[in-house]
C-alpha positions as a Markdown table, in Angstrom:
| # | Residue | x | y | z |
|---|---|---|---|---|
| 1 | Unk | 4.2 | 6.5 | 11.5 |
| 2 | Unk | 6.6 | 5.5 | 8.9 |
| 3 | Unk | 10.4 | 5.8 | 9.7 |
| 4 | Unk | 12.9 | 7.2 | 7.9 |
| 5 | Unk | 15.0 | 3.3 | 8.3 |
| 6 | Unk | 11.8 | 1.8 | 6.8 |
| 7 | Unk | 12.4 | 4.3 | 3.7 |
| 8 | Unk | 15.4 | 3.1 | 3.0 |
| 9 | Unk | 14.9 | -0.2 | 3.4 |
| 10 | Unk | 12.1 | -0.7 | 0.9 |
| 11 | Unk | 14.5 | 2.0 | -1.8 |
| 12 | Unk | 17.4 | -1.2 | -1.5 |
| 13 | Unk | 14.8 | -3.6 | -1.7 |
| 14 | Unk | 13.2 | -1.4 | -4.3 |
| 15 | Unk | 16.9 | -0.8 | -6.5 |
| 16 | Unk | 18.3 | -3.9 | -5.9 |
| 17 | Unk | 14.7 | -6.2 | -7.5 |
| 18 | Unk | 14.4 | -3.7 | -10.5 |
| 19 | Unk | 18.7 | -4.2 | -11.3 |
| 20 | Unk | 19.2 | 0.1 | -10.6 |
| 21 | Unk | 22.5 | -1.6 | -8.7 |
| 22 | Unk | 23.8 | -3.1 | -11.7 |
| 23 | Unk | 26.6 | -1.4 | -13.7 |
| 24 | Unk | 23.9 | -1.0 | -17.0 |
| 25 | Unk | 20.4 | -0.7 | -16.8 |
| 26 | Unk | 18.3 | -3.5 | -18.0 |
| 27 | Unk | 22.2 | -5.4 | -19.3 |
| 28 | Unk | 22.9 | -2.5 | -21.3 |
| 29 | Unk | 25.4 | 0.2 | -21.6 |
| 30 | Unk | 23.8 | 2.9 | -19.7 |
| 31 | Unk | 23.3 | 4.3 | -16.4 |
| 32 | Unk | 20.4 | 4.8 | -15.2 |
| 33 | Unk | 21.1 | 8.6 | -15.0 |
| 34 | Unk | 21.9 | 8.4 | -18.8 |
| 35 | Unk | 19.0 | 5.7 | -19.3 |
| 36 | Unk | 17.2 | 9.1 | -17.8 |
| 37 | Unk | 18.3 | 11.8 | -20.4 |
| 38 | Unk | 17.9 | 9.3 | -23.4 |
| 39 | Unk | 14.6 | 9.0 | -22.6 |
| 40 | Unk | 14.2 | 12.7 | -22.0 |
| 41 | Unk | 15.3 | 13.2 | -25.4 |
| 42 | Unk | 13.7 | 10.3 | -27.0 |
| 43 | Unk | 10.2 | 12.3 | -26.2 |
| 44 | Unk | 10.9 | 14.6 | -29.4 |
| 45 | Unk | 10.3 | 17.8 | -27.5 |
| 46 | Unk | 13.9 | 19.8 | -28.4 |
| 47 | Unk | 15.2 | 21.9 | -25.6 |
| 48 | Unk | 18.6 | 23.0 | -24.3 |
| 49 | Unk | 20.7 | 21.9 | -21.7 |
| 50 | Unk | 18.7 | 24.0 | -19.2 |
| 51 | Unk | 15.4 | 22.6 | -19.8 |
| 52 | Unk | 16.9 | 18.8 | -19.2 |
| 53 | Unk | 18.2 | 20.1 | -16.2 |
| 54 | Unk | 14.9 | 21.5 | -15.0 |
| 55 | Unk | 12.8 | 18.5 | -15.9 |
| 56 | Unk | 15.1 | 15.7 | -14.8 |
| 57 | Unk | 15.9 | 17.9 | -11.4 |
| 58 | Unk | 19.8 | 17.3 | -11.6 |
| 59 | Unk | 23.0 | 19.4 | -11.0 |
| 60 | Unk | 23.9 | 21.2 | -13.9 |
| 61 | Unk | 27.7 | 20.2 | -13.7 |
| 62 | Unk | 26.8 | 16.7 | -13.4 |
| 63 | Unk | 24.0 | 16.3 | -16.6 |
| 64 | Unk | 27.2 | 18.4 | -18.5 |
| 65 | Unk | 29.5 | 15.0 | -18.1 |
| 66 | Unk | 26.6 | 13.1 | -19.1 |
| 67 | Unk | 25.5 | 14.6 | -22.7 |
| 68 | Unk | 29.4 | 15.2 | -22.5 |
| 69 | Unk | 30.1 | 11.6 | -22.8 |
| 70 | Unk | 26.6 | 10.7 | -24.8 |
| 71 | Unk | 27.7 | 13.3 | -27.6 |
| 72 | Unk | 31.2 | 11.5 | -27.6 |
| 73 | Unk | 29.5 | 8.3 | -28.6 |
| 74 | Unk | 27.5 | 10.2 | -31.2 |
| 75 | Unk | 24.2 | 9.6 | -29.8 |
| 76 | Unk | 23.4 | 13.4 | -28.9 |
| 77 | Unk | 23.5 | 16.2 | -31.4 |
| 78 | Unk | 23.4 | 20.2 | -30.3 |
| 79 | Unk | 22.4 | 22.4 | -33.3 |
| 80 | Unk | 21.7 | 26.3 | -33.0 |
| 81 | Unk | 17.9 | 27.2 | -32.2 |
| 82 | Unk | 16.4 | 29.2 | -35.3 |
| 83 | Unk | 14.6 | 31.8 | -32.1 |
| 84 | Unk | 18.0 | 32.3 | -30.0 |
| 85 | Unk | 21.2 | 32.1 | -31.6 |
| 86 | Unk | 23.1 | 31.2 | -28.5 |
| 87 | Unk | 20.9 | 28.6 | -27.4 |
| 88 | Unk | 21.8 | 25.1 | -28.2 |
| 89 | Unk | 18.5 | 22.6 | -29.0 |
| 90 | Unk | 20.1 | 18.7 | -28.1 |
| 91 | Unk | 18.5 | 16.0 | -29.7 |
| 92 | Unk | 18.6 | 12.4 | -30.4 |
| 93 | Unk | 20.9 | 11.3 | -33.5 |
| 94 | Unk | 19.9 | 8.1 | -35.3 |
| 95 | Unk | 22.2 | 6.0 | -33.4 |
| 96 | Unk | 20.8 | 8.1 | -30.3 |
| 97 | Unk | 17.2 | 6.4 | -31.1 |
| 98 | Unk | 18.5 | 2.8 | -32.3 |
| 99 | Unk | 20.2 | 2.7 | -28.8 |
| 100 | Unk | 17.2 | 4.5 | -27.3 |
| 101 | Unk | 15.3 | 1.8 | -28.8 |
| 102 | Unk | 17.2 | -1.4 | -27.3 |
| 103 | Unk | 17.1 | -0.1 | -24.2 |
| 104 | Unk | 13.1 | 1.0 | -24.2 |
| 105 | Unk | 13.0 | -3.0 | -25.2 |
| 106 | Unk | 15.5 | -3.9 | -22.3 |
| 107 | Unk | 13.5 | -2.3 | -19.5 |
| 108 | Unk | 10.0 | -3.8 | -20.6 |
| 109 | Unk | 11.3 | -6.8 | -20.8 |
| 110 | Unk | 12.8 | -6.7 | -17.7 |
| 111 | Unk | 9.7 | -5.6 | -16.4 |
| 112 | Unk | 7.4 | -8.4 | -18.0 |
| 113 | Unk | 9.6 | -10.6 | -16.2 |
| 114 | Unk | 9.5 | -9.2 | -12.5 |
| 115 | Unk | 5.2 | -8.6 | -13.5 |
| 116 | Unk | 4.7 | -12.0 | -14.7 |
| 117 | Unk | 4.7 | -14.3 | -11.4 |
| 118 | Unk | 2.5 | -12.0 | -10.2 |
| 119 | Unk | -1.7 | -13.5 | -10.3 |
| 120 | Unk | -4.2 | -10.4 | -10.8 |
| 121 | Unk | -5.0 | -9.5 | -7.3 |
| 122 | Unk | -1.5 | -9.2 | -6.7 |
| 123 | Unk | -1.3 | -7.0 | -9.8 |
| 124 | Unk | -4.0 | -4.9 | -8.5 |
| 125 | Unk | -2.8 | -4.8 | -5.3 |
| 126 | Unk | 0.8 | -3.6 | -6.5 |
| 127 | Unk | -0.4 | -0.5 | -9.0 |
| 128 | Unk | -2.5 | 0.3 | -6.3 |
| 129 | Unk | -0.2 | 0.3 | -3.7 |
| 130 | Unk | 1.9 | 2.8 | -6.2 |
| 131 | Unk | -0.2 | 4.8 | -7.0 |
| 132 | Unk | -0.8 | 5.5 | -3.5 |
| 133 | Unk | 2.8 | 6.1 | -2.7 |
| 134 | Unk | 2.9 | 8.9 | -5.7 |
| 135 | Unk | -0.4 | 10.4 | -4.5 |
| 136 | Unk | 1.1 | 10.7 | -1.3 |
| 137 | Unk | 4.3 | 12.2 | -1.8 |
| 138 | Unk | 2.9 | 14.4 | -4.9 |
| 139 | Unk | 0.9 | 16.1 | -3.4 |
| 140 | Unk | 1.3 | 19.3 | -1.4 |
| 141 | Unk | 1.4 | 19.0 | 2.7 |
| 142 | Unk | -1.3 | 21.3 | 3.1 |
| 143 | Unk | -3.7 | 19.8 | 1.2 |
| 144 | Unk | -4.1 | 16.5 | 2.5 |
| 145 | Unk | -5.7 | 13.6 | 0.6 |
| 146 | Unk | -9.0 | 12.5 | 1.4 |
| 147 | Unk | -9.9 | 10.4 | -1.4 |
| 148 | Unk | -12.0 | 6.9 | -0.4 |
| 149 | Unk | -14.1 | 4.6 | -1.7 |
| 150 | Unk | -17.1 | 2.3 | -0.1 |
| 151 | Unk | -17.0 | -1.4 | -2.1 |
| 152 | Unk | -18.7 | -4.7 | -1.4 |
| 153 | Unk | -16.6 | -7.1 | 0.4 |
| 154 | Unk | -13.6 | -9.4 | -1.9 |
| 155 | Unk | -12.4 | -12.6 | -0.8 |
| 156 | Unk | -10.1 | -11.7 | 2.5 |
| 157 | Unk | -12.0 | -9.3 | 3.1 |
| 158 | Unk | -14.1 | -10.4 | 6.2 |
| 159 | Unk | -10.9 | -12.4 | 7.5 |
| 160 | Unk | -9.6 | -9.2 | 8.0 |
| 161 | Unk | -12.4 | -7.1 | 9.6 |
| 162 | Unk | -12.4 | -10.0 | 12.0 |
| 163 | Unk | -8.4 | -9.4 | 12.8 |
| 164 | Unk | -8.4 | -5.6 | 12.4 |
| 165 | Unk | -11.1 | -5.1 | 14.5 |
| 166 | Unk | -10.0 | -7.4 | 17.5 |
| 167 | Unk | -6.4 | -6.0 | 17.1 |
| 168 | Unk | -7.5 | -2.2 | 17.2 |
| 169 | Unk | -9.8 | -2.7 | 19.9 |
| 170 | Unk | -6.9 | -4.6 | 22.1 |
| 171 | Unk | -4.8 | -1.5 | 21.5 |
| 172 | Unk | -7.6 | 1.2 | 22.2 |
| 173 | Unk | -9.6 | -0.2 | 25.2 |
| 174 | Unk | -7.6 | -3.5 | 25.8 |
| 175 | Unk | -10.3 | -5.7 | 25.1 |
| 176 | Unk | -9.6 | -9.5 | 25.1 |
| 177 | Unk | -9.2 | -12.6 | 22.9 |
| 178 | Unk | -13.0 | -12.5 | 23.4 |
| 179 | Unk | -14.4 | -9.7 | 21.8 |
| 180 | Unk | -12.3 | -11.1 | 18.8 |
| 181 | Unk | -14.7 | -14.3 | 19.1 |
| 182 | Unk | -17.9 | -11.9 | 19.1 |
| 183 | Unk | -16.6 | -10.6 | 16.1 |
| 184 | Unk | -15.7 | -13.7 | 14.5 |
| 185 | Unk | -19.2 | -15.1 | 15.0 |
| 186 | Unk | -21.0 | -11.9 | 13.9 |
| 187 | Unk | -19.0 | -12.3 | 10.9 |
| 188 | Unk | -19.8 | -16.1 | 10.7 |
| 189 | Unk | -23.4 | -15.5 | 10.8 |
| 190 | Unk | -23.3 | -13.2 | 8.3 |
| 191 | Unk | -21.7 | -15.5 | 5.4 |
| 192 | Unk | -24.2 | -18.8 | 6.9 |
| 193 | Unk | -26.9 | -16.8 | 7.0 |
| 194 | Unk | -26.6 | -13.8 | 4.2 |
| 195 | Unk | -29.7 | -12.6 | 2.2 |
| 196 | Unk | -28.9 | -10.2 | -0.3 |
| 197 | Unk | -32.2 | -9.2 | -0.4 |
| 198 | Unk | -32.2 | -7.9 | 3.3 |
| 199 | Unk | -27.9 | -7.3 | 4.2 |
| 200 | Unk | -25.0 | -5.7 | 3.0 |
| 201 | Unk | -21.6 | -5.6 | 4.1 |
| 202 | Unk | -19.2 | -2.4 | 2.9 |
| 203 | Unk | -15.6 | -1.8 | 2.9 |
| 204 | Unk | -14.1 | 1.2 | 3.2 |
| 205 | Unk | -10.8 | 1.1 | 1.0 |
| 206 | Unk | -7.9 | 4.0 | 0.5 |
| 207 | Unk | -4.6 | 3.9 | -1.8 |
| 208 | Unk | -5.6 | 0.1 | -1.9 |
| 209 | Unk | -5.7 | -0.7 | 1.6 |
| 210 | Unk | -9.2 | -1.7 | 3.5 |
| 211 | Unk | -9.2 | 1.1 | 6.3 |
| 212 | Unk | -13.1 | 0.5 | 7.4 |
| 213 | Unk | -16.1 | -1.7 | 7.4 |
| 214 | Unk | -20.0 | -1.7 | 7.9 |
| 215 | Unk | -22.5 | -4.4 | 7.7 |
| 216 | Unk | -26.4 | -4.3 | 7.9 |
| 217 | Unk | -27.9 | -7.2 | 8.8 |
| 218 | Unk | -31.6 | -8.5 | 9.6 |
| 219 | Unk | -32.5 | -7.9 | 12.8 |
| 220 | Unk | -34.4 | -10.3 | 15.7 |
| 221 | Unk | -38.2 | -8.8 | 14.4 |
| 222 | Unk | -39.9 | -8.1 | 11.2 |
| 223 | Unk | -39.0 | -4.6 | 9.4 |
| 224 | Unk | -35.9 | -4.1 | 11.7 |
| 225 | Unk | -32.3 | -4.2 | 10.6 |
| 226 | Unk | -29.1 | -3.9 | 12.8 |
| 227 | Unk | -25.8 | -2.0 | 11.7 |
| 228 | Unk | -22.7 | -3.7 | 13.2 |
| 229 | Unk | -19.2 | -4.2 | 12.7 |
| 230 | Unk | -18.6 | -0.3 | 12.3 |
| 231 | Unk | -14.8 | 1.1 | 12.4 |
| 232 | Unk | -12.2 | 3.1 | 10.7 |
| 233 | Unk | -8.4 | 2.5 | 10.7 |
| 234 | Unk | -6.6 | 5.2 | 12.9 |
| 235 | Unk | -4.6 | 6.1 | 9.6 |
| 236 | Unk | -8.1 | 6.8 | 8.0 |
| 237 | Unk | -9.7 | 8.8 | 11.0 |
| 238 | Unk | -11.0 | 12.5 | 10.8 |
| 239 | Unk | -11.5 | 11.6 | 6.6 |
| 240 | Unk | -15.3 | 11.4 | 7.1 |
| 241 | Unk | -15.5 | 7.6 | 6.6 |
| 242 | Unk | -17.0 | 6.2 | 9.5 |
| 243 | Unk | -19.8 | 9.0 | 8.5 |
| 244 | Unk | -19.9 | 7.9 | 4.8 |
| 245 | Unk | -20.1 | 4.1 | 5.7 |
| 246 | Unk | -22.7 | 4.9 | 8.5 |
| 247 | Unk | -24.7 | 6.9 | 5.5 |
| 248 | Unk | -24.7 | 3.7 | 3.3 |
| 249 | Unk | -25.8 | 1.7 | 5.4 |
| 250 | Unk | -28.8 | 3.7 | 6.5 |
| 251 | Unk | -29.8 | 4.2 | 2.9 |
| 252 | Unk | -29.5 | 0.4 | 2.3 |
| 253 | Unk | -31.8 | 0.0 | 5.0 |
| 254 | Unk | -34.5 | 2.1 | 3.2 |
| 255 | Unk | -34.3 | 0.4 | 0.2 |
| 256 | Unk | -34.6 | -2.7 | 2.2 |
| 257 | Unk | -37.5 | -1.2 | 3.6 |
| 258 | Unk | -36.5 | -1.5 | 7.1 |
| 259 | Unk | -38.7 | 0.5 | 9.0 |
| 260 | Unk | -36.3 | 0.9 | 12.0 |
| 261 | Unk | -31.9 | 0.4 | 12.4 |
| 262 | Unk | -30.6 | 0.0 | 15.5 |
| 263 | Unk | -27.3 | -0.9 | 17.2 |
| 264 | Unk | -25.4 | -2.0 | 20.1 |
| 265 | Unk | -22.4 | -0.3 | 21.7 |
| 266 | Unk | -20.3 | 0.8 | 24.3 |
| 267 | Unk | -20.2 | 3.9 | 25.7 |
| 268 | Unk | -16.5 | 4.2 | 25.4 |
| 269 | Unk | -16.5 | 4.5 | 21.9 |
| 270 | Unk | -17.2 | 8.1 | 22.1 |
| 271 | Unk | -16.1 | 8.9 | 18.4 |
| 272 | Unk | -18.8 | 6.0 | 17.2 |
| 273 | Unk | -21.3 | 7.4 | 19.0 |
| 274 | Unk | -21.0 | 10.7 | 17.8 |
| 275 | Unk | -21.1 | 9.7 | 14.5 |
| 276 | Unk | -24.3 | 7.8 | 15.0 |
| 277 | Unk | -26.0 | 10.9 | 16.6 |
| 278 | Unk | -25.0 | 13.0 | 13.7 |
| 279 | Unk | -27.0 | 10.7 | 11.4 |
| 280 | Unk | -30.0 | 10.6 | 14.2 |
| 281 | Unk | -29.7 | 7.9 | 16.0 |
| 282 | Unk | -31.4 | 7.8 | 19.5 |
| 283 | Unk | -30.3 | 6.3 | 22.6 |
| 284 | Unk | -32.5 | 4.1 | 23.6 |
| 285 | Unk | -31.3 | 2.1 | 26.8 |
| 286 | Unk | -28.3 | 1.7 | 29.0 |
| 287 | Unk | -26.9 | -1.7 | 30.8 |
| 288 | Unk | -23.9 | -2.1 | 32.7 |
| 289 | Unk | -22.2 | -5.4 | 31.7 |
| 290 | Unk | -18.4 | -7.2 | 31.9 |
| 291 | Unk | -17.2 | -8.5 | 29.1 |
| 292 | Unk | -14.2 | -8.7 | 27.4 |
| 293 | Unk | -12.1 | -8.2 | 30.5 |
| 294 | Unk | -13.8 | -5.2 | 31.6 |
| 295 | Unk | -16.6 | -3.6 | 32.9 |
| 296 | Unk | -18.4 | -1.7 | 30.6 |
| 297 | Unk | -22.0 | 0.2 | 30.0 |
| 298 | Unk | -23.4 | -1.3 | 26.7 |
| 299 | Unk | -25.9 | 1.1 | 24.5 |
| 300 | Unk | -28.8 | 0.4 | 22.4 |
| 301 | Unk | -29.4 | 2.9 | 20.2 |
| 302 | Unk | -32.3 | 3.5 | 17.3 |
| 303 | Unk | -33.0 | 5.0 | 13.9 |
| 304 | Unk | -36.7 | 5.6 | 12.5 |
| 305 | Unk | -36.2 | 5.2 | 8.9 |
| 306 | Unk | -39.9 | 6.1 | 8.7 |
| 307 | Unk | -40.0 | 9.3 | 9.7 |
């Protein structure tokens, strides 16, 4: 769970990359609190004092220094409004916009220059990663987002299944160095041997980040296909993704024309197994076996896609 330190921490990183520490923003004469209420006004919609105050969320006291000092250096006017003779409508004067203007230019070219070291994963990655962070704290706490999306695998992509899944299961069950090598040579086979015609591999991927996986893949007879490498990030659990990637897959098998799925497990992972029962897979047959450091019961389990 995020900490409140680790807040902080990325808001100075955050101020201190994008100049907000500097005495004007983007080298000019502003604050960024008056950088705030030039824009404001710069958006042509006339309103009083109030409705600045309301839309930029400040203390009244404090934005009445600011247009206090930006109507001192003749860049905000207050005329009478025509509907309420004791309302006052603030608005940009002409030197308002001119220095509304240099500073629009300031901050985008500021921008342009923090944006343009940055390759075009990395700028995907980035608006991803805020759009994710405004989703997030937008939206209200009892409606929780469940937004995902299933997508074929990018480059990283399986480097990462390979980690993910060896680290998670450590944590979970304490699995060894081991299970990471089963992984690692399931994922192998997959890229030596792939035909597109017969597998698929899916990633599951929220606010940017890869929270799941699936692959199909042929299996050791004629018309049978195997679903491995199933999991979900803990972040990402209870969203219905594990469900959604398990559905894909089976439908891929069907258009493969697969006439059976099956898959191997553990009975440990109770929440996988669940999931594969919901879509109608049978247990099949039982073994007890050690491997990665412990003694477990592996499962076969079976999906008529013909029936």
């Amino acid at each position: 769970m995020i900490t409140i330190d680790e807040i902080r921490s990325f808001n100075r990183f955050y101020t201190r990359r994008i100049g907000l520490l500097e005495e004007g923003l983007s080298s000019s004469p502003f604050s960024l609190v008056e950088a705030r209420v030039l824009y404001e006004l710069a958006r042509g919609e006339r309103g009083t004092a109030a409705d600045l105050c309301r839309a930029l969320d400040m203390d009244k006291a404090h934005l009445s220094r600011v247009l206090s000092r930006l109507r001192s250096r003749d860049l905000v006017s207050a005329e009478p409004s025509p509907r309420h003779a004791k309302h006052r409508l603030l608005s940009l004067t002409e030197a308002g916009r001119a220095a509304f203007a240099a500073l629009e230019r300031g901050t985008r070219d500021q921008m342009r220059a923090v944006l343009s070291p940055l390759d075009p994963e990395a700028s995907t990655r980035l608006s991803g990663a805020m759009g994710a962070i405004r989703s997030i704290l937008d939206r209200p706490a009892a409606q929780p987002d469940r937004a995902f999306t299933l997508r074929a695998p990018r480059i990283g992509d399986l480097g990462w299944v390979v980690h993910r899944q060896a680290a998670l299961y450590a944590e979970e069950y304490g699995w060894d160095w081991r299970f990471e090598g089963l992984v690692a040579e399931i994922v192998g086979r997959f890229v030596a041997e792939f035909d597109g015609e017969k597998e698929q591999a899916w990633i599951a991927e929220r606010h940017g980040a890869v929270v799941g996986s699936i692959f199909l893949v042929r299996g050791d007879e004629d018309g049978v296909g195997k679903l491995r490498l199933l999991y979900v990030e803990p972040s990402a659990r209870g969203l219905g993704i594990g469900a959604a990637l398990t559905k894909t897959c089976i439908e891929r098998a069907k258009a493969c024309g697969y006439r059976k799925l099956v898959l191997w497990t553990n009975d440990v992972l109770v929440a996988a197994r669940r999931i594969y029962q919901a879509a109608g897979f049978k247990l099949v047959a039982e073994e007890k076996h050690h491997s990665f450091g412990h003694d477990l019961v592996g499962q076969n389990w079976a999906l008529d896609l013909q029936s």
